[in-house]
C-alpha positions in Angstrom: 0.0 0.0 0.0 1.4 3.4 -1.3 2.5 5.6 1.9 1.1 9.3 3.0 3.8 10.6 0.3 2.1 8.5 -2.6 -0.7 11.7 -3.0 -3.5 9.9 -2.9 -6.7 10.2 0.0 -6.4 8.0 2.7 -9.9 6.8 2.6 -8.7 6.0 -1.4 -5.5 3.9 0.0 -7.6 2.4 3.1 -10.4 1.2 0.2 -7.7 -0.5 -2.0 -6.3 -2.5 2.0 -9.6 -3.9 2.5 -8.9 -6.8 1.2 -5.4 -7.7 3.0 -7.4 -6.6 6.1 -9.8 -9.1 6.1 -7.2 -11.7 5.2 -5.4 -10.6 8.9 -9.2 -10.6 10.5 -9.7 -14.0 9.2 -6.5 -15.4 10.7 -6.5 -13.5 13.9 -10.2 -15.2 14.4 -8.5 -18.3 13.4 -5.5 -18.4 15.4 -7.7 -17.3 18.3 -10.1 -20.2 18.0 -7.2 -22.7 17.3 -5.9 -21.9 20.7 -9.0 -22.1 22.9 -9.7 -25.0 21.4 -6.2 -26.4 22.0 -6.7 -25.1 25.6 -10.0 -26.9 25.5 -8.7 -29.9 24.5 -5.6 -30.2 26.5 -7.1 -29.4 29.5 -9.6 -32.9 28.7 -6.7 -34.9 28.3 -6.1 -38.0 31.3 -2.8 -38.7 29.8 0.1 -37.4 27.2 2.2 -39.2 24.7 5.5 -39.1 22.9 3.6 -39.2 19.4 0.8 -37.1 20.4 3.9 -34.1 21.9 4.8 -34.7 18.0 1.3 -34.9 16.4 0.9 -31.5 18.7 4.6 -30.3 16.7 3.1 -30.5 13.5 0.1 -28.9 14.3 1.7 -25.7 15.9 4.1 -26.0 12.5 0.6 -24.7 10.7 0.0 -22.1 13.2 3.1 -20.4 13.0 3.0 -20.4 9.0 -0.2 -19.1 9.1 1.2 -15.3 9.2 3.3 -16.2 6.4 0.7 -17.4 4.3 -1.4 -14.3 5.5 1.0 -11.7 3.9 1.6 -13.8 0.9 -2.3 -13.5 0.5 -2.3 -9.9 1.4 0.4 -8.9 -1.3 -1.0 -10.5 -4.1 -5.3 -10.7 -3.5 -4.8 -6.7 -4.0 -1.9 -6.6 -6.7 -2.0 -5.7 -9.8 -0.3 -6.1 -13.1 0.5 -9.6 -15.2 -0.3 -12.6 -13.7 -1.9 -11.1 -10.9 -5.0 -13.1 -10.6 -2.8 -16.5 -11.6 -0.8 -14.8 -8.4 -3.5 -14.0 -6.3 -5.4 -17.6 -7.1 -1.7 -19.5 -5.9 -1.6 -17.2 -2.6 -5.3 -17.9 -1.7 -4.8 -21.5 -2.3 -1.3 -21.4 -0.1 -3.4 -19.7 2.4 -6.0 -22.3 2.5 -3.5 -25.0 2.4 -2.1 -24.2 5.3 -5.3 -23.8 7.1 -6.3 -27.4 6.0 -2.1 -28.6 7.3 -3.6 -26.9 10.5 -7.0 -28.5 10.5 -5.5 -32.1 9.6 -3.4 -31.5 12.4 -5.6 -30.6 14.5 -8.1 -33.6 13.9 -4.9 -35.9 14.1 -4.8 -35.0 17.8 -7.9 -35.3 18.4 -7.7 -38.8 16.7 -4.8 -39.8 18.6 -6.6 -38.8 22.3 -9.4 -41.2 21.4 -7.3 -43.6 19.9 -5.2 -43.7 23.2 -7.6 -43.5 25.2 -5.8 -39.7 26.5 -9.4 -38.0 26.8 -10.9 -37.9 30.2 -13.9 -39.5 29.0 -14.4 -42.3 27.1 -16.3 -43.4 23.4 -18.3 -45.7 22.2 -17.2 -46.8 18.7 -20.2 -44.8 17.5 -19.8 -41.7 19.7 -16.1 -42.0 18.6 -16.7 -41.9 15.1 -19.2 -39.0 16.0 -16.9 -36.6 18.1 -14.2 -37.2 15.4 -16.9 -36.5 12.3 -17.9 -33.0 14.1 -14.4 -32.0 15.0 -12.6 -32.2 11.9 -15.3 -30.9 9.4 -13.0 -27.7 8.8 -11.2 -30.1 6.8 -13.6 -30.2 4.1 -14.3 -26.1 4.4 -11.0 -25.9 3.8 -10.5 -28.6 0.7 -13.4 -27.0 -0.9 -11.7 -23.3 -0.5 -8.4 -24.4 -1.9 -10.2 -25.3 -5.3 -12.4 -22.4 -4.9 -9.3 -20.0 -4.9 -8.6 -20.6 -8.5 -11.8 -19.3 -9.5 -12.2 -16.5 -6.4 -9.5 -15.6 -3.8 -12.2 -13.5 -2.5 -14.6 -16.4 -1.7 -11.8 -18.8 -0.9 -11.5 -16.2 2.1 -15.2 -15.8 3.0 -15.4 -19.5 3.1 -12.1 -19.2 5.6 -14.6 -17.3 7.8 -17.6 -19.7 7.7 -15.3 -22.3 9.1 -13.7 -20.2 11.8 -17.1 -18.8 12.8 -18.3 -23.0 13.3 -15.5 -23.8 15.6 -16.3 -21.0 17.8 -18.9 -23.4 18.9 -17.7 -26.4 21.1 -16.7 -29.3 19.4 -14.5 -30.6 21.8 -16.2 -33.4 23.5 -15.5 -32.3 27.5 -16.1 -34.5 30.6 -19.5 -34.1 31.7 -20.2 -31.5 34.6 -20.4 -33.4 38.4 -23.5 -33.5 39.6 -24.0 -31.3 42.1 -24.7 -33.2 45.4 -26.7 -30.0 46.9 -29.1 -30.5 43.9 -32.6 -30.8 44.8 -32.1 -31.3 48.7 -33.8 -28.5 50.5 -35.6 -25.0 49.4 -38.4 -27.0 48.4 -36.8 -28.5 45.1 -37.6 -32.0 44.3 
């Protein structure tokens, strides 16, 4: 983005940004959300691992390349000149594809604490197969945008945000609550 010298209004310049702006909105809701759920989850765990330390390695590998992938976006979704859609398609797609590296690492872990038997709680087969269906359907948000950035960056993005705005809902299956051995014994309850 040209600088106060450049001439141009502000408001002109800060029009033109929107775009790279919602790119860093999109992954400062994201990282967010990755690390309450990672709190989340971690904090369900009965027992740790070697391979689920390393499972939980790869994982923040995608985090921290998710800035990366953020200005690559930002630089090119607004650039112009040749190539600069082919550009701008290859940075939304990076983008994405480090989301879904994120995502499959994410559900990896969570794979690995039911596999192992880590969680606090235990599954049924079905429930397993359940929790695990729930948790990782990012993944296929994020597949899906990866294509999509070839023919839109733009939507690639939006669908970025659909995804983040799901797992701001619990997916993280928790231990249920204790029940409360006050309940019902006095003040007339029953």
């Amino acid at each position: 983005m040209p600088g106060p010298g450049s001439g141009k209004p502000l408001s002109d310049l800060l029009g033109h940004a929107w775009p790279s702006f919602a790119g860093y909105l999109v992954s400062f809701l994201t990282i967010g959300i990755i690390w309450v759920n990672h709190h989340t989850l971690f904090k369900n765990f009965a027992g740790i691992d070697r391979p689920l330390l390393f499972i939980n390695l790869m994982l923040l590998f995608f985090v921290v390349a998710i800035p990366f992938a953020t200005k690559t976006f930002a630089d090119y979704l607004t650039a112009s000149g040749h190539n600069s859609g082919q550009n701008a398609s290859l940075a939304a797609a990076v983008y994405e594809g480090v989301f879904e590296g994120m995502s499959l690492g994410f559900g990896l872990l969570f794979w690995w604490s039911i596999k192992r038997e880590h969680l606090k709680i235990r599954f049924t087969p079905e429930g397993a197969r359940r929790a695990a269906i729930r948790f990782g359907l990012g993944n296929f948000g994020y597949i899906a945008a990866i294509g999509i950035a070839f023919v839109s960056p733009r939507a690639a993005l939006v669908i970025s945000l659909i995804v983040a705005v799901y797992y701001v809902f619990e997916h993280t299956p928790a231990r249920p609550p204790a029940p409360d051995p006050g309940a019902g014994a006095g003040l007339g309850t029953e």
